[in-house]
N, C-alpha and C positions, 0 to 999 in steps of 0.2 A: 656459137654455143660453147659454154665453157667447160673445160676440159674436167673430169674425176681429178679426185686429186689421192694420193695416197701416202698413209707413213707405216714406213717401213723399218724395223725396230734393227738393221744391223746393214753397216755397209759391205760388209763380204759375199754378196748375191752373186752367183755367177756372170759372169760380164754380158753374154747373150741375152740372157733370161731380164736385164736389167736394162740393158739396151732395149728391148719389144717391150719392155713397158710403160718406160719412157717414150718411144712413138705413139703411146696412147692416153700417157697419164702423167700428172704434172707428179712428181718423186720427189718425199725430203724421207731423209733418212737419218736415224743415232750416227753420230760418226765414227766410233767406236766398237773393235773386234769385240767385244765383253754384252754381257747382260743389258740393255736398258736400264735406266734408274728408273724406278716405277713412279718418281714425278714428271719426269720427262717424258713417259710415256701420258699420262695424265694430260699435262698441258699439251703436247702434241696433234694426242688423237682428236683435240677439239678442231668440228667444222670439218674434218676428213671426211669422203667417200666412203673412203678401205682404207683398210688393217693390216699389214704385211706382218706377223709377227712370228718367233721362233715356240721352242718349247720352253725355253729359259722364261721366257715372260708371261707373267700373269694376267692377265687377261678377266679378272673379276669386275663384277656384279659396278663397282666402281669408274673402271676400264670403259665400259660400255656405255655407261650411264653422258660418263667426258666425251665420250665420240658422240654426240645429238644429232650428227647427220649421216652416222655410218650406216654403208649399205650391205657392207659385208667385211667379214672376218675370216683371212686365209692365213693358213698354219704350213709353215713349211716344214712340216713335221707327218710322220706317221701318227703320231699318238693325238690328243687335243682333249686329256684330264688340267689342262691349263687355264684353258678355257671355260666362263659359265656357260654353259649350254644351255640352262634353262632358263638365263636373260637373257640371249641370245633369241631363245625363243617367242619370250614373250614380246621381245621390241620387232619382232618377225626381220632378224639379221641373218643371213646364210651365213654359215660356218663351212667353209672347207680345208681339205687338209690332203696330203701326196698319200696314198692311202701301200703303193708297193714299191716306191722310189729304191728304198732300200731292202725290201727284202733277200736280194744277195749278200750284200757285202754283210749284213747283221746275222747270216746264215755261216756262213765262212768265220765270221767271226768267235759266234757261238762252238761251231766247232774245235778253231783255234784253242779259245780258253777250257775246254773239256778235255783233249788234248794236255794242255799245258798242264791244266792242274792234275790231272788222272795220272801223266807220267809225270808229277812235279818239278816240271822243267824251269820252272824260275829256285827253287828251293837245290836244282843241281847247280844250277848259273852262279847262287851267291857261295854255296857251297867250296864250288871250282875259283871262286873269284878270291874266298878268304884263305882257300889252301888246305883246306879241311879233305880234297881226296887222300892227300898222300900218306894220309894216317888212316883214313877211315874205309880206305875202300874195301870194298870184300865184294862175292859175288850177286849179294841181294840188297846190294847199298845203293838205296833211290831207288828201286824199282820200280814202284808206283804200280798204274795199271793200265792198260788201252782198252779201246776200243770193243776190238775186235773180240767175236763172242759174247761182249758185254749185253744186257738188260738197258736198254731206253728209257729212262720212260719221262714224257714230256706234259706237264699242264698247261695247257690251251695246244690247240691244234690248229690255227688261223693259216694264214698264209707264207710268214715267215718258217715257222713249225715244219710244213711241208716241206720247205725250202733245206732245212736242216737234216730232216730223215732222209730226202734224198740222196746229199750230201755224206751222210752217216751210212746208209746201205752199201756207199761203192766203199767203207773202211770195213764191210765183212761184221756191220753189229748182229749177235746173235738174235734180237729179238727186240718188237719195241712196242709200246705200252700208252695208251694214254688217254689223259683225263679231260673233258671239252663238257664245258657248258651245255652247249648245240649238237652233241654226241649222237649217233656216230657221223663222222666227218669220213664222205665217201674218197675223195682222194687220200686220205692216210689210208683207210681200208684196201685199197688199191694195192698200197704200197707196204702188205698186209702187216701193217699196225691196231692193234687189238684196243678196245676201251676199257676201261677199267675203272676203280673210282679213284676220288683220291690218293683214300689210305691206303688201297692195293699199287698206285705208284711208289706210294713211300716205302712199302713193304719189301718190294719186288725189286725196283730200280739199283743197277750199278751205278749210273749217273743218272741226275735229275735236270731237266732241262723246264727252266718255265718260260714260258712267251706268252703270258696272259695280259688282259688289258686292267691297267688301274681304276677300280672300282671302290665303292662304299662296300661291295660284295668279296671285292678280294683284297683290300688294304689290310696289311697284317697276316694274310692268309697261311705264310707259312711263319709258323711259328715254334714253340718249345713243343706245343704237341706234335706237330708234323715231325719235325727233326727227329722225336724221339723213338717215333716211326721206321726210320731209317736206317738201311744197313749201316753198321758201323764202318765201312770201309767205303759208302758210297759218296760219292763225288753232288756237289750244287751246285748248278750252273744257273743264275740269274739275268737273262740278255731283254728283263722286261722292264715297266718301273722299278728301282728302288724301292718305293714302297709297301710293295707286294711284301716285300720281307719284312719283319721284326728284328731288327739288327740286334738287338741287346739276348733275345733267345737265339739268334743265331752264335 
């Protein structure tokens, strides 16, 4: 019986995870740390099984059409707006995707950069790097702001979300806030975070934290009006799509 066969759109797969796969399925892979060329994904996925693909790669309506014998399409990704989902559906192809691989590390992350940016730690670094303290210092020079005591407040409250209020609770935040689709989201409540809407995040928030999914519903979502929303002194923290923002109102 002949063996699945699969392509796999980057060769830096972990070595275990690539090893088990290869005892089951015949493996070619892009040879290349970077993106797929979306011809070579093209000519590739033809006559494949499966799909190994990241979030770098698109995955449209095109994609799928070139794979004529794909049986599925796996994303080693959290997210999978790369992906069409509703050609996917109609050629009845499973779509999966690591759906909590990383919710730590993008937790700790999100932290880090609120952190960073609240107490402008990269804006001391270049500061201290150009020699600008020795002139400029005084007692309220960089001061920024922390954490602690601060207003939360976060759009979407998924899993990652959790992972971050958590995280945020042991830095002593005063209070935290926030906006979900699917509201109320009983583990935030727990961890007694309050819902609110939106624009009572914008309103209210010291820092803003979004971990929402990219949608037709929330592409662009925050934009010149949300911002303007905003305390003037409050901190944006985006650890979601890109997308979700409006970079030119931001």
């Amino acid at each position: 019986m002949a063996r699945p066969t699969v392509y796999c759109t980057r060769p830096d797969i972990p070595a275990e995870a690539m090893a088990k796969l290869k005892q089951h399925c015949d493996v070619t892979c892009w040879d290349k740390e970077e993106p797929v060329n979306y011809d070579v994904l093209l000519n590739n996925v033809k006559g494949k099984d499966a799909l190994l693909c990241m979030l770098t790669d698109k995955v449209d309506k095109n994609v799928i059409a070139a794979g004529d014998k794909l049986k599925i399409v796996a994303t080693m990704s959290v997210g999978f707006d790369h992906i069409d989902l509703a050609e996917c559906k109609n050629r009845k192809i499973p779509v999966t995707n690591t759906p909590d691989v990383s919710s730590d590390s993008v937790a700790e992350l999100t932290v880090a950069l609120s952190l960073a940016a609240g107490r402008r730690i990269v804006d001391c670094a270049n500061a201290i790097k150009a020699g600008e303290w020795i002139h400029s210092w005084g007692p309220m020079w960089m001061c920024g702001q922390g954490l602690q005591g601060a207003t939360v407040g976060f759009i979407g409250m998924g899993r990652i979300a959790q992972s971050v209020l958590k995280c945020m609770k042991a830095l002593y935040i005063g209070k935290a806030i926030y906006y979900d689709k699917f509201q109320p989201i009983k583990p935030a409540e727990e961890m007694g975070a309050v819902a609110c809407s939106v624009d009572e995040v914008a309103a209210q928030s010291d820092f803003i934290i979004t971990l929402t999914n990219l949608t037709d519903e929330t592409r662009g979502m925050f934009n010149k009006s949300f911002f303007s929303k905003m305390k003037k002194t409050g901190v944006f923290v985006n650890t979601s799509r890109g997308g979700v923002v409006n970079q030119d109102d931001l």
